[in-house]
VEXDREN-2710 file (C-alpha; in Angstrom, 1 decimal):
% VEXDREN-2710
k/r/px/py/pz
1/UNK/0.8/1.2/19.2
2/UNK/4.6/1.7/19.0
3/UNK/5.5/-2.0/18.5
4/UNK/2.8/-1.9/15.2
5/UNK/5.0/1.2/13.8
6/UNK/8.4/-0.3/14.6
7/UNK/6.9/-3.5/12.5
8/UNK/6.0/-1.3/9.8
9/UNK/9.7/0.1/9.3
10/UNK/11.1/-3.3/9.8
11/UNK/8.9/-4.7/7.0
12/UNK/9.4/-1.5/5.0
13/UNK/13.5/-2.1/5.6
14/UNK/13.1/-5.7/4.9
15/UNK/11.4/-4.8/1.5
16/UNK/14.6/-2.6/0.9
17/UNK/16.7/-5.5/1.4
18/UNK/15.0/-7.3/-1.2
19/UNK/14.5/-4.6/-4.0
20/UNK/18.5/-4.4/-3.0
21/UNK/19.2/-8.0/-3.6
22/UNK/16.7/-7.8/-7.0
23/UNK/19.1/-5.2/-8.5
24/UNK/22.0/-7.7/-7.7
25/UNK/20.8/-10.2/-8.8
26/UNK/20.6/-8.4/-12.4
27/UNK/23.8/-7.0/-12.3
28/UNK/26.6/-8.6/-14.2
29/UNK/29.4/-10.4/-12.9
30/UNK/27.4/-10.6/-9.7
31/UNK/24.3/-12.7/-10.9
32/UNK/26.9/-15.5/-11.8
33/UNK/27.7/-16.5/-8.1
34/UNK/23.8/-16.1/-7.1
35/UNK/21.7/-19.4/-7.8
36/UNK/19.7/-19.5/-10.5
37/UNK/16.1/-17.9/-10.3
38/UNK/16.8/-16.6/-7.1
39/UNK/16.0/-13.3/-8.8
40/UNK/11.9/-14.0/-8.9
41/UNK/12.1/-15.1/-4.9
42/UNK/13.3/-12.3/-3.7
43/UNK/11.3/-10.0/-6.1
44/UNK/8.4/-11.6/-4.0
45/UNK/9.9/-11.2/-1.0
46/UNK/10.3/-7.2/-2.2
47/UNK/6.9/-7.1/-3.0
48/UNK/4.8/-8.5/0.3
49/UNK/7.3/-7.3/2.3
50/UNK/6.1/-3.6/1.1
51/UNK/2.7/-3.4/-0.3
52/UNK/1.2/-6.3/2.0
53/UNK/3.1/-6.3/5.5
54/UNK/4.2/-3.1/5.1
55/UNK/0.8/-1.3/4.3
56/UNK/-1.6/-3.3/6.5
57/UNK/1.1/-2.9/9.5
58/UNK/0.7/1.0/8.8
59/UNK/-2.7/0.4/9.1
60/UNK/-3.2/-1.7/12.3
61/UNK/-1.0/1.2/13.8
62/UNK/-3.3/4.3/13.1
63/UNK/-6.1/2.1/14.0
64/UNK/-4.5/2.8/18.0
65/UNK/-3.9/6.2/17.2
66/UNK/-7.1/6.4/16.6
67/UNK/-9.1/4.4/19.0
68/UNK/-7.2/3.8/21.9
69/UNK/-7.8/0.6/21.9
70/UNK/-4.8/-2.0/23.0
71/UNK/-5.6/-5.1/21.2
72/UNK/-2.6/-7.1/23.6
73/UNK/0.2/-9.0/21.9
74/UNK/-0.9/-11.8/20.5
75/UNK/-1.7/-10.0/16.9
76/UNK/1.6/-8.7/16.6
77/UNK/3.5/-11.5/17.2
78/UNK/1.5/-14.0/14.8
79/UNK/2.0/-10.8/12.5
80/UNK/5.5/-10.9/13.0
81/UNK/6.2/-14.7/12.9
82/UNK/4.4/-15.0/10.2
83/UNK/6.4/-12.1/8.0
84/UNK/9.5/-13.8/9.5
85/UNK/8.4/-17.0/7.7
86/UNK/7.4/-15.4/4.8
87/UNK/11.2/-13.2/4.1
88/UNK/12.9/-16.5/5.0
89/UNK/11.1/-18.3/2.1
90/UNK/11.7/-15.4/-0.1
91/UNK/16.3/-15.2/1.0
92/UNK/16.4/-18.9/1.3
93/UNK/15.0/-19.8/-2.7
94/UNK/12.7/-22.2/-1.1
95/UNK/9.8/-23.3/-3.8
96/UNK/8.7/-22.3/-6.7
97/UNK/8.2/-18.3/-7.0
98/UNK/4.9/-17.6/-9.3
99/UNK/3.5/-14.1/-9.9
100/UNK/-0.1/-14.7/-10.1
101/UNK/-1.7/-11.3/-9.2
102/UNK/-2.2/-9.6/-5.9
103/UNK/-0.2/-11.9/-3.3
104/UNK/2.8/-13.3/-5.1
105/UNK/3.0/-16.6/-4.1
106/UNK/6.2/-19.2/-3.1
107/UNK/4.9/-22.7/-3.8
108/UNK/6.5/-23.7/-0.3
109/UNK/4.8/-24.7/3.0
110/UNK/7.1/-22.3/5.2
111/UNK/5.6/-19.0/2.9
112/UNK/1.8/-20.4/3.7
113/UNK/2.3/-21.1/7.4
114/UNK/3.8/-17.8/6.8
115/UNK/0.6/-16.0/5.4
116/UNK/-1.6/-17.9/7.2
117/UNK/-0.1/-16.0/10.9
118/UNK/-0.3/-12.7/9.1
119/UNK/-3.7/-13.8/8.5
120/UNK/-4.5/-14.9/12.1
121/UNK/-2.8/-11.9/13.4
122/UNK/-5.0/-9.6/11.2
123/UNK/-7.9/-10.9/11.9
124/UNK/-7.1/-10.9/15.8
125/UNK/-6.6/-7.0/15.3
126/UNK/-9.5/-6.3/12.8
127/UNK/-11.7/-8.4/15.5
128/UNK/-10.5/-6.0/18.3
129/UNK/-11.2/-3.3/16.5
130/UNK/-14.8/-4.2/14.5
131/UNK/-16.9/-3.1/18.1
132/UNK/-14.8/0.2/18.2
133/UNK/-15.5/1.1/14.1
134/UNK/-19.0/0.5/14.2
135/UNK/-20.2/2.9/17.2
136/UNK/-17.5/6.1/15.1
137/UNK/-18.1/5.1/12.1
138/UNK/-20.2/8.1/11.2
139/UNK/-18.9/10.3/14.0
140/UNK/-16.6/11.8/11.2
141/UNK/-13.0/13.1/10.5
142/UNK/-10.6/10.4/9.9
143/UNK/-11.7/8.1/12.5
144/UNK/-15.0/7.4/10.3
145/UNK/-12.2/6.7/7.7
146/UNK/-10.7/4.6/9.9
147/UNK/-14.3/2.4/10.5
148/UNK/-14.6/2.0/7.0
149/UNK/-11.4/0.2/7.0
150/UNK/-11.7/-1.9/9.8
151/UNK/-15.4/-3.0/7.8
152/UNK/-13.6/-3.0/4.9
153/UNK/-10.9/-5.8/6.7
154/UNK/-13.5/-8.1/7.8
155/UNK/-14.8/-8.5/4.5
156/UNK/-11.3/-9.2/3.0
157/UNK/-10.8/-12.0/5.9
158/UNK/-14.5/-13.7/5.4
159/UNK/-13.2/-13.3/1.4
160/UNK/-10.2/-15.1/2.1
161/UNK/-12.0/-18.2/3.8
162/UNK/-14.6/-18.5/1.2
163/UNK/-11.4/-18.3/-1.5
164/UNK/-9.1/-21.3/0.7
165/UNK/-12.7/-23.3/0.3
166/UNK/-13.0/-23.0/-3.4
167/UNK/-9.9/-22.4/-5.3
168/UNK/-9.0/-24.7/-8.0
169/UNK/-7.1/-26.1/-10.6
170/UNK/-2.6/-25.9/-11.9
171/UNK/-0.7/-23.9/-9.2
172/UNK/-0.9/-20.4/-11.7
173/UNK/-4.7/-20.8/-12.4
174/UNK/-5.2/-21.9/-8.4
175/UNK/-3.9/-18.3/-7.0
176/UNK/-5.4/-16.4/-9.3
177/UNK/-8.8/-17.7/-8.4
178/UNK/-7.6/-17.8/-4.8
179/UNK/-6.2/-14.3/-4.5
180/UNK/-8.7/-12.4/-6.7
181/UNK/-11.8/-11.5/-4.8
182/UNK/-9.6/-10.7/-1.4
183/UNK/-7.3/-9.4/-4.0
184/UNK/-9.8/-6.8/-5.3
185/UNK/-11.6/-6.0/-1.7
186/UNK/-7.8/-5.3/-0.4
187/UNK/-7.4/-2.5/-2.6
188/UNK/-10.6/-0.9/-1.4
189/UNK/-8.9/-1.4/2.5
190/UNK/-6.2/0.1/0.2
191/UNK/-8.1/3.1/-0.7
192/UNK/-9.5/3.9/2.7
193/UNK/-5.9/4.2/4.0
194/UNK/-4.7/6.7/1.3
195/UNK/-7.8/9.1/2.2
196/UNK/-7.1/8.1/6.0
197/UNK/-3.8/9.4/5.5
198/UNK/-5.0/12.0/3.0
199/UNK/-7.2/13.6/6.4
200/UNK/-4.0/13.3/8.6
201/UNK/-1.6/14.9/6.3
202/UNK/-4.4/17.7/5.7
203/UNK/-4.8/18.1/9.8
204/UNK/-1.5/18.5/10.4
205/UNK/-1.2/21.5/7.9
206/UNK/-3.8/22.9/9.9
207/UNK/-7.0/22.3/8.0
208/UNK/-9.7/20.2/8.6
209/UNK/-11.8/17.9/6.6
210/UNK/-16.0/18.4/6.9
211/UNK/-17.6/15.6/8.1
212/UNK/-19.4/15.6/4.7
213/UNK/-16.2/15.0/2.7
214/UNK/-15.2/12.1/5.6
215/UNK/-18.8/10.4/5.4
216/UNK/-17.9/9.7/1.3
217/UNK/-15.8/7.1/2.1
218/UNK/-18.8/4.8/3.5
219/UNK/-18.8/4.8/-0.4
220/UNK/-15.9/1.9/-0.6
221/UNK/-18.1/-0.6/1.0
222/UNK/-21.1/-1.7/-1.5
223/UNK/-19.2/-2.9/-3.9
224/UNK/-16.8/-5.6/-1.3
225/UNK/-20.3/-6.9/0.4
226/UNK/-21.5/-6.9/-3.5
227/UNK/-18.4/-9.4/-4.4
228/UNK/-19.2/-11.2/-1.2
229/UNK/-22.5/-12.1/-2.2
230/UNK/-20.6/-13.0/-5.5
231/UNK/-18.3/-15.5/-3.8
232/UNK/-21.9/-17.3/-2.0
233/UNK/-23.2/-17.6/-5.0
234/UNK/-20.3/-19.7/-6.2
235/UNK/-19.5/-17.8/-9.2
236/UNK/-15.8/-18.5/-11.0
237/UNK/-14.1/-15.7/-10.4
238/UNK/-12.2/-15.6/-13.0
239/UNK/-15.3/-15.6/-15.3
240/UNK/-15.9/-12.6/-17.5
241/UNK/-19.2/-11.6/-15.8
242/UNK/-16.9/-11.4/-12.5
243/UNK/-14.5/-9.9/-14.0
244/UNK/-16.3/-7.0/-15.4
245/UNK/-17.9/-6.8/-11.8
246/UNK/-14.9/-6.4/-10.4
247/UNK/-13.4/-3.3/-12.6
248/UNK/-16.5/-1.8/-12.4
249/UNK/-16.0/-2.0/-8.4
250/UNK/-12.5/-0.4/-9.6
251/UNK/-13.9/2.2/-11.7
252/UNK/-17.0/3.6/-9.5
253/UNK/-16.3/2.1/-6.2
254/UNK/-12.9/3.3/-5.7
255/UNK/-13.1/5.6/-8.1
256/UNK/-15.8/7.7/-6.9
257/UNK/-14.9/8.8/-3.6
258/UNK/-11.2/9.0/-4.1
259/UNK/-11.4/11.4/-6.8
260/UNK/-14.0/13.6/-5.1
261/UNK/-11.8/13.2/-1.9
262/UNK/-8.4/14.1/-3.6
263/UNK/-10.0/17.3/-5.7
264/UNK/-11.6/18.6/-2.8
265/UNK/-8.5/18.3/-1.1
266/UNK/-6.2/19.5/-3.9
267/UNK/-8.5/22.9/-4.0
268/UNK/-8.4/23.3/-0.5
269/UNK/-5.0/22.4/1.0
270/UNK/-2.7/20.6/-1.1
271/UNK/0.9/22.4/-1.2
272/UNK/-0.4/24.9/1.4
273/UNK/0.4/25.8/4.8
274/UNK/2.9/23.7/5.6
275/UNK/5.6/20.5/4.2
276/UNK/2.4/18.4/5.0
277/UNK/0.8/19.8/2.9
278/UNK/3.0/19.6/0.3
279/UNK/3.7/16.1/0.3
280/UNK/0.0/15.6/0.6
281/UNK/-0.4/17.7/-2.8
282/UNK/2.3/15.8/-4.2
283/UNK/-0.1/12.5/-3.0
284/UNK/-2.8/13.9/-4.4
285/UNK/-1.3/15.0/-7.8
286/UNK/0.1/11.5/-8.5
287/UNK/-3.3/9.7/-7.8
288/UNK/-5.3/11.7/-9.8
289/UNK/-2.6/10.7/-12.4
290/UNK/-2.9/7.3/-11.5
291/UNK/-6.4/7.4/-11.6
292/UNK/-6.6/9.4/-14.8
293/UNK/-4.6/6.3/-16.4
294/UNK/-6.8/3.3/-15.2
295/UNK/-9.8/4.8/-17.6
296/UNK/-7.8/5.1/-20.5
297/UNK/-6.1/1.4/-20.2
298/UNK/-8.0/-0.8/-23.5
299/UNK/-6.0/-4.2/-23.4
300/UNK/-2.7/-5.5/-22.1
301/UNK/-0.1/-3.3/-22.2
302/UNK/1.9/-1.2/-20.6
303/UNK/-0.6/1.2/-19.5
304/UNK/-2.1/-1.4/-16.6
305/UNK/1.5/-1.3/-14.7
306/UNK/1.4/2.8/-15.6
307/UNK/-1.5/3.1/-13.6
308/UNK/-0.9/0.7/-10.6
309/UNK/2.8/2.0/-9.9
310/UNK/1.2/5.6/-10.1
311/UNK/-1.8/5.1/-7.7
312/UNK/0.8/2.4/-5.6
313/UNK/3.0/5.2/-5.2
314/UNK/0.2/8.2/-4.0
315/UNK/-0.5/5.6/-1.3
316/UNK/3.5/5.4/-0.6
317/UNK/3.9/9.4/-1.0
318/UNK/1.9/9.9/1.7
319/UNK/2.8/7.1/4.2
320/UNK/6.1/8.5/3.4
321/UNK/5.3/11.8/5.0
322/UNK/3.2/10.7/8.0
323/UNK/6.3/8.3/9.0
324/UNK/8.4/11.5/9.3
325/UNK/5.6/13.3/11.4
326/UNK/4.9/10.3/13.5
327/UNK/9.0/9.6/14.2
328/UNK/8.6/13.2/15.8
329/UNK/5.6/12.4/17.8
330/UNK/7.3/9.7/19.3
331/UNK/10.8/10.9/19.9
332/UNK/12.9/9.0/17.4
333/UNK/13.4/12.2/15.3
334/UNK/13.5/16.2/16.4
335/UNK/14.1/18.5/13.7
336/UNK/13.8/17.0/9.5
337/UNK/16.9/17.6/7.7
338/UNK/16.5/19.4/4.9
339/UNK/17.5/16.5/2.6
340/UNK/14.9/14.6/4.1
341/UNK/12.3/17.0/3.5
342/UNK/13.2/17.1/-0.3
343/UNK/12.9/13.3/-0.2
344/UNK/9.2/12.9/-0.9
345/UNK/9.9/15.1/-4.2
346/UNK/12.8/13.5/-5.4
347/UNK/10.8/9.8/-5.1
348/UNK/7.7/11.8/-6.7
349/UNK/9.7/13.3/-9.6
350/UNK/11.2/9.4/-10.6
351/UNK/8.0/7.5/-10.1
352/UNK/6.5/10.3/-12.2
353/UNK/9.4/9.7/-15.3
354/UNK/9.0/5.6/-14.4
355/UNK/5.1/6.2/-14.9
356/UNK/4.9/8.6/-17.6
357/UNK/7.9/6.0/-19.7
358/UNK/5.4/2.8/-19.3
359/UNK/1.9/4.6/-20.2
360/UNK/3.6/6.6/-23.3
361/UNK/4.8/3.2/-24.1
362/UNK/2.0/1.5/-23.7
363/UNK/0.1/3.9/-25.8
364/UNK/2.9/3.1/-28.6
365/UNK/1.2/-1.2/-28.1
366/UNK/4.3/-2.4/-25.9
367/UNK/3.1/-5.5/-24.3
368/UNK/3.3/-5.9/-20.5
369/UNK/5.3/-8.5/-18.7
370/UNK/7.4/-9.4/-21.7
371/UNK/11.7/-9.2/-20.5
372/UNK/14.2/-6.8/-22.5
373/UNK/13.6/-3.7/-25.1
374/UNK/15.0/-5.7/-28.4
375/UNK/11.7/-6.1/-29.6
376/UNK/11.1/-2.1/-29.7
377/UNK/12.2/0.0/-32.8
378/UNK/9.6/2.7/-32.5
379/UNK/12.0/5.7/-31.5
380/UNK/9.8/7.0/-29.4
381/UNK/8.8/4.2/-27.5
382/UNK/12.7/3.7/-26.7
383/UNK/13.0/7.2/-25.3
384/UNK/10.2/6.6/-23.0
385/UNK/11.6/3.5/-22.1
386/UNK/14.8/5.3/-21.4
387/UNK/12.8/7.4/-19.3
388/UNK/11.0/4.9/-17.6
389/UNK/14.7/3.7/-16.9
390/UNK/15.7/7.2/-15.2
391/UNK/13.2/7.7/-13.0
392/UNK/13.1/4.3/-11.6
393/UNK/16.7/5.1/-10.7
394/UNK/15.9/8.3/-8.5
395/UNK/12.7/6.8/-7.3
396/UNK/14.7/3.7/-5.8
397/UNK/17.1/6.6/-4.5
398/UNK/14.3/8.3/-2.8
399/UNK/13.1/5.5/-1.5
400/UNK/16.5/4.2/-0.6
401/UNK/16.8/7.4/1.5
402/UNK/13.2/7.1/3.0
403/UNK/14.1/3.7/4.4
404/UNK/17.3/4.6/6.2
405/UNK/16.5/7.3/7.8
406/UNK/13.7/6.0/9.4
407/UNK/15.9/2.7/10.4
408/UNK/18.5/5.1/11.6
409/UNK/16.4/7.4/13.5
410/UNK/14.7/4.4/15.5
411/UNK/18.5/2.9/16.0
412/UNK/20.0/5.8/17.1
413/UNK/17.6/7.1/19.7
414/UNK/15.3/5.1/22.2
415/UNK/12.3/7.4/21.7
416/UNK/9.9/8.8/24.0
417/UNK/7.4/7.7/26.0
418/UNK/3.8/8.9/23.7
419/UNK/2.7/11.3/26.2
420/UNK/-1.2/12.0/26.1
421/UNK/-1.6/14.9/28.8
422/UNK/0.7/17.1/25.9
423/UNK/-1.8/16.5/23.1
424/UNK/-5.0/17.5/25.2
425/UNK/-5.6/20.3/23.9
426/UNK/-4.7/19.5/20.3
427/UNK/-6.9/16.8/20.3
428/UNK/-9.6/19.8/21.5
429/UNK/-9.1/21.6/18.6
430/UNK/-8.8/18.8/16.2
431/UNK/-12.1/16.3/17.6
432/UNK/-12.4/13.6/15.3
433/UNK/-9.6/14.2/13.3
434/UNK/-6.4/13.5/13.8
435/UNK/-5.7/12.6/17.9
436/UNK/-9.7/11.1/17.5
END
């Protein structure tokens, strides 16, 4: 269990590194001694490195918090070989970077051997898992959550298989095909770890979740089987009938169950109680947002990045606060400064000017993935640009500051043995909950 968090703050300082190295490669006077395009490699590397290694390695560790269940070592060292493979592709420049959607890809065999040990290595610990999920996956609390994700993870591995098997045609228009189905089902493993750690945050402000509320996220898995049955069929899936399937999936299969999660919980607990719950309010607030933007998006603009960067960050928000909690558990931190518990604000309040910047403008017809503002003379769509510019400042800051400390906690102090006989009677009092 410990080695699958100490993964998921290497990855997460590894990401640093690269959103780091991104901003130096567009500063001037510096850019001019890096080779040329390195900028889009390590942007990849920045982006894997968080929302894919980073996530899933989150995941895979509340998956032995929760069941107990010690999958050995093989899992976590394809895992970590193949991330190693995948960050040396990214520093190195090796390939060509392209930015199809879901897994930016480096045209280079060193990134696929890379992503293909991830792959083995999550489907070693989904495997492990699968016998474990099924017998609690309606016993309730966040380990019914938890189920749901490990179902959830099977179905984006069997996805990936049938995807390697069918994807065709020019490098760009290959990944697409190849990365959208998994692509899609991933955000629905995605979406059961933001309500997993929705529940946990929730728990450890002293209020527990009904089973009712927990049962809602069986909810995520029609529509992955649904797309599964799609991907038999042979179906393009980068044809409009799949497409429309697939942000429909977005729209009701996500949809439905996160929302009713998040505004039962933001009635109930959110900013209550304790600084769990007010990072979990601060989770909740900024999904709802997110949420809120993905029905009005009509087109290409950018509204679609507005709403991905909002609901991307409620995920981070409250990873972000369960770290802290679980650096305590296991010894690496005592008491949270009081700097660090004004962290998860200060990244809230700049992804919430970043967001806010990109939907306004998008409202205002600004295209998405176009480079540079000189295009732009609506006033208004330049101070919301300029705000979008602010807040991406203090959101790298707090995350910047998230990142450190947690490297320099797990540096500066060995931790402590996770010692089970002190959480007995927690674990009483919380049944199928948190310590379930």
């Amino acid at each position: 269990m410990r080695g699958w968090f100490l993964f998921f703050a290497v990855s997460l300082g590894v990401g640093g590194f690269f959103a780091l190295a991104v901003a130096l490669a567009r500063t001037p006077f510096v850019s001019s001694y890096l080779p040329s395009g390195i900028f889009y490699h390590w942007l990849v590397g920045h982006v894997d490195s968080t929302l894919l290694v980073g996530l899933l390695s989150f995941l895979f560790f509340l998956w032995h918090r929760a069941f107990k269940v010690e999958g050995g070592p093989l899992p976590l060292f394809l895992c970590g070989i193949g991330f190693l493979s995948i960050s040396l592709t990214s520093l190195l420049g090796l390939g060509k970077a392209l930015f199809n959607n879901y897994v930016p890809t480096i045209v280079h065999p060193l990134f696929f051997l890379g992503l293909l040990l991830f792959g083995m290595g999550y489907a070693f610990v989904t495997l492990s898992f699968l016998r474990e999920a099924l017998s609690h996956i309606l016993s309730g609390g966040v380990r019914s959550v938890l189920s749901v994700s490990v179902v959830l993870s099977l179905a984006l591995l069997i996805s990936a298989v049938l995807s390697i098997t069918r994807a065709s045609g020019e490098p760009l228009l290959y990944f697409e095909r190849l990365y959208w189905i998994p692509g899609h089902i991933h955000q629905f493993v995605n979406a059961s770890l933001l309500i997993a750690s929705w529940f946990l945050l929730s728990d450890f402000s002293g209020f527990k979740v009904p089973n009712g509320i927990a049962h809602l996220s069986l909810l995520l898995i029609p529509f992955p089987l649904l797309f599964l049955v799609v991907q038999i069929s042979g179906s393009d899936p980068l044809s409009p009938e799949v497409r429309r399937l697939t942000t429909l999936g977005y729209a009701v299969g996500i949809g439905v169950p996160t929302l009713a999660v998040a505004v039962y919980l933001l009635f109930k607990v959110a900013f209550r109680y304790s600084f769990w719950g007010k990072v979990l309010g601060l989770s909740l607030i900024f999904y709802l947002l997110g949420a809120s933007m993905g029905y009005l998006i009509a087109g290409s603009d950018l509204r679609v990045p507005a709403h991905y960067h909002a609901v991307i960050a409620s995920i981070l928000i409250a990873v972000m606060g369960l770290t802290y909690r679980f650096l305590q558990e296991m010894g690496y931190a005592k008491e949270l400064p009081k700097f660090i518990k004004l962290q998860p604000f200060l990244y809230w309040l700049g992804m919430l000017l970043f967001v806010l910047g990109l939907f306004v403008a998008g409202l205002k017809g600004t295209p998405r993935k176009v480079f540079g503002t000189e295009y732009i003379t609506d006033p208004v769509t330049l101070t919301f640009m300029g705000l979008m510019g602010v807040g991406s400042v203090l959101s790298v800051i707090g995350g910047a500051t998230f990142v450190l400390f947690v490297l320099y906690s797990i540096l500066t102090r060995k931790g402590v043995r996770y010692e089970e006989e002190g959480r007995t009677k927690e674990e009483g009092e919380h049944h199928d909950s948190t310590h379930t």
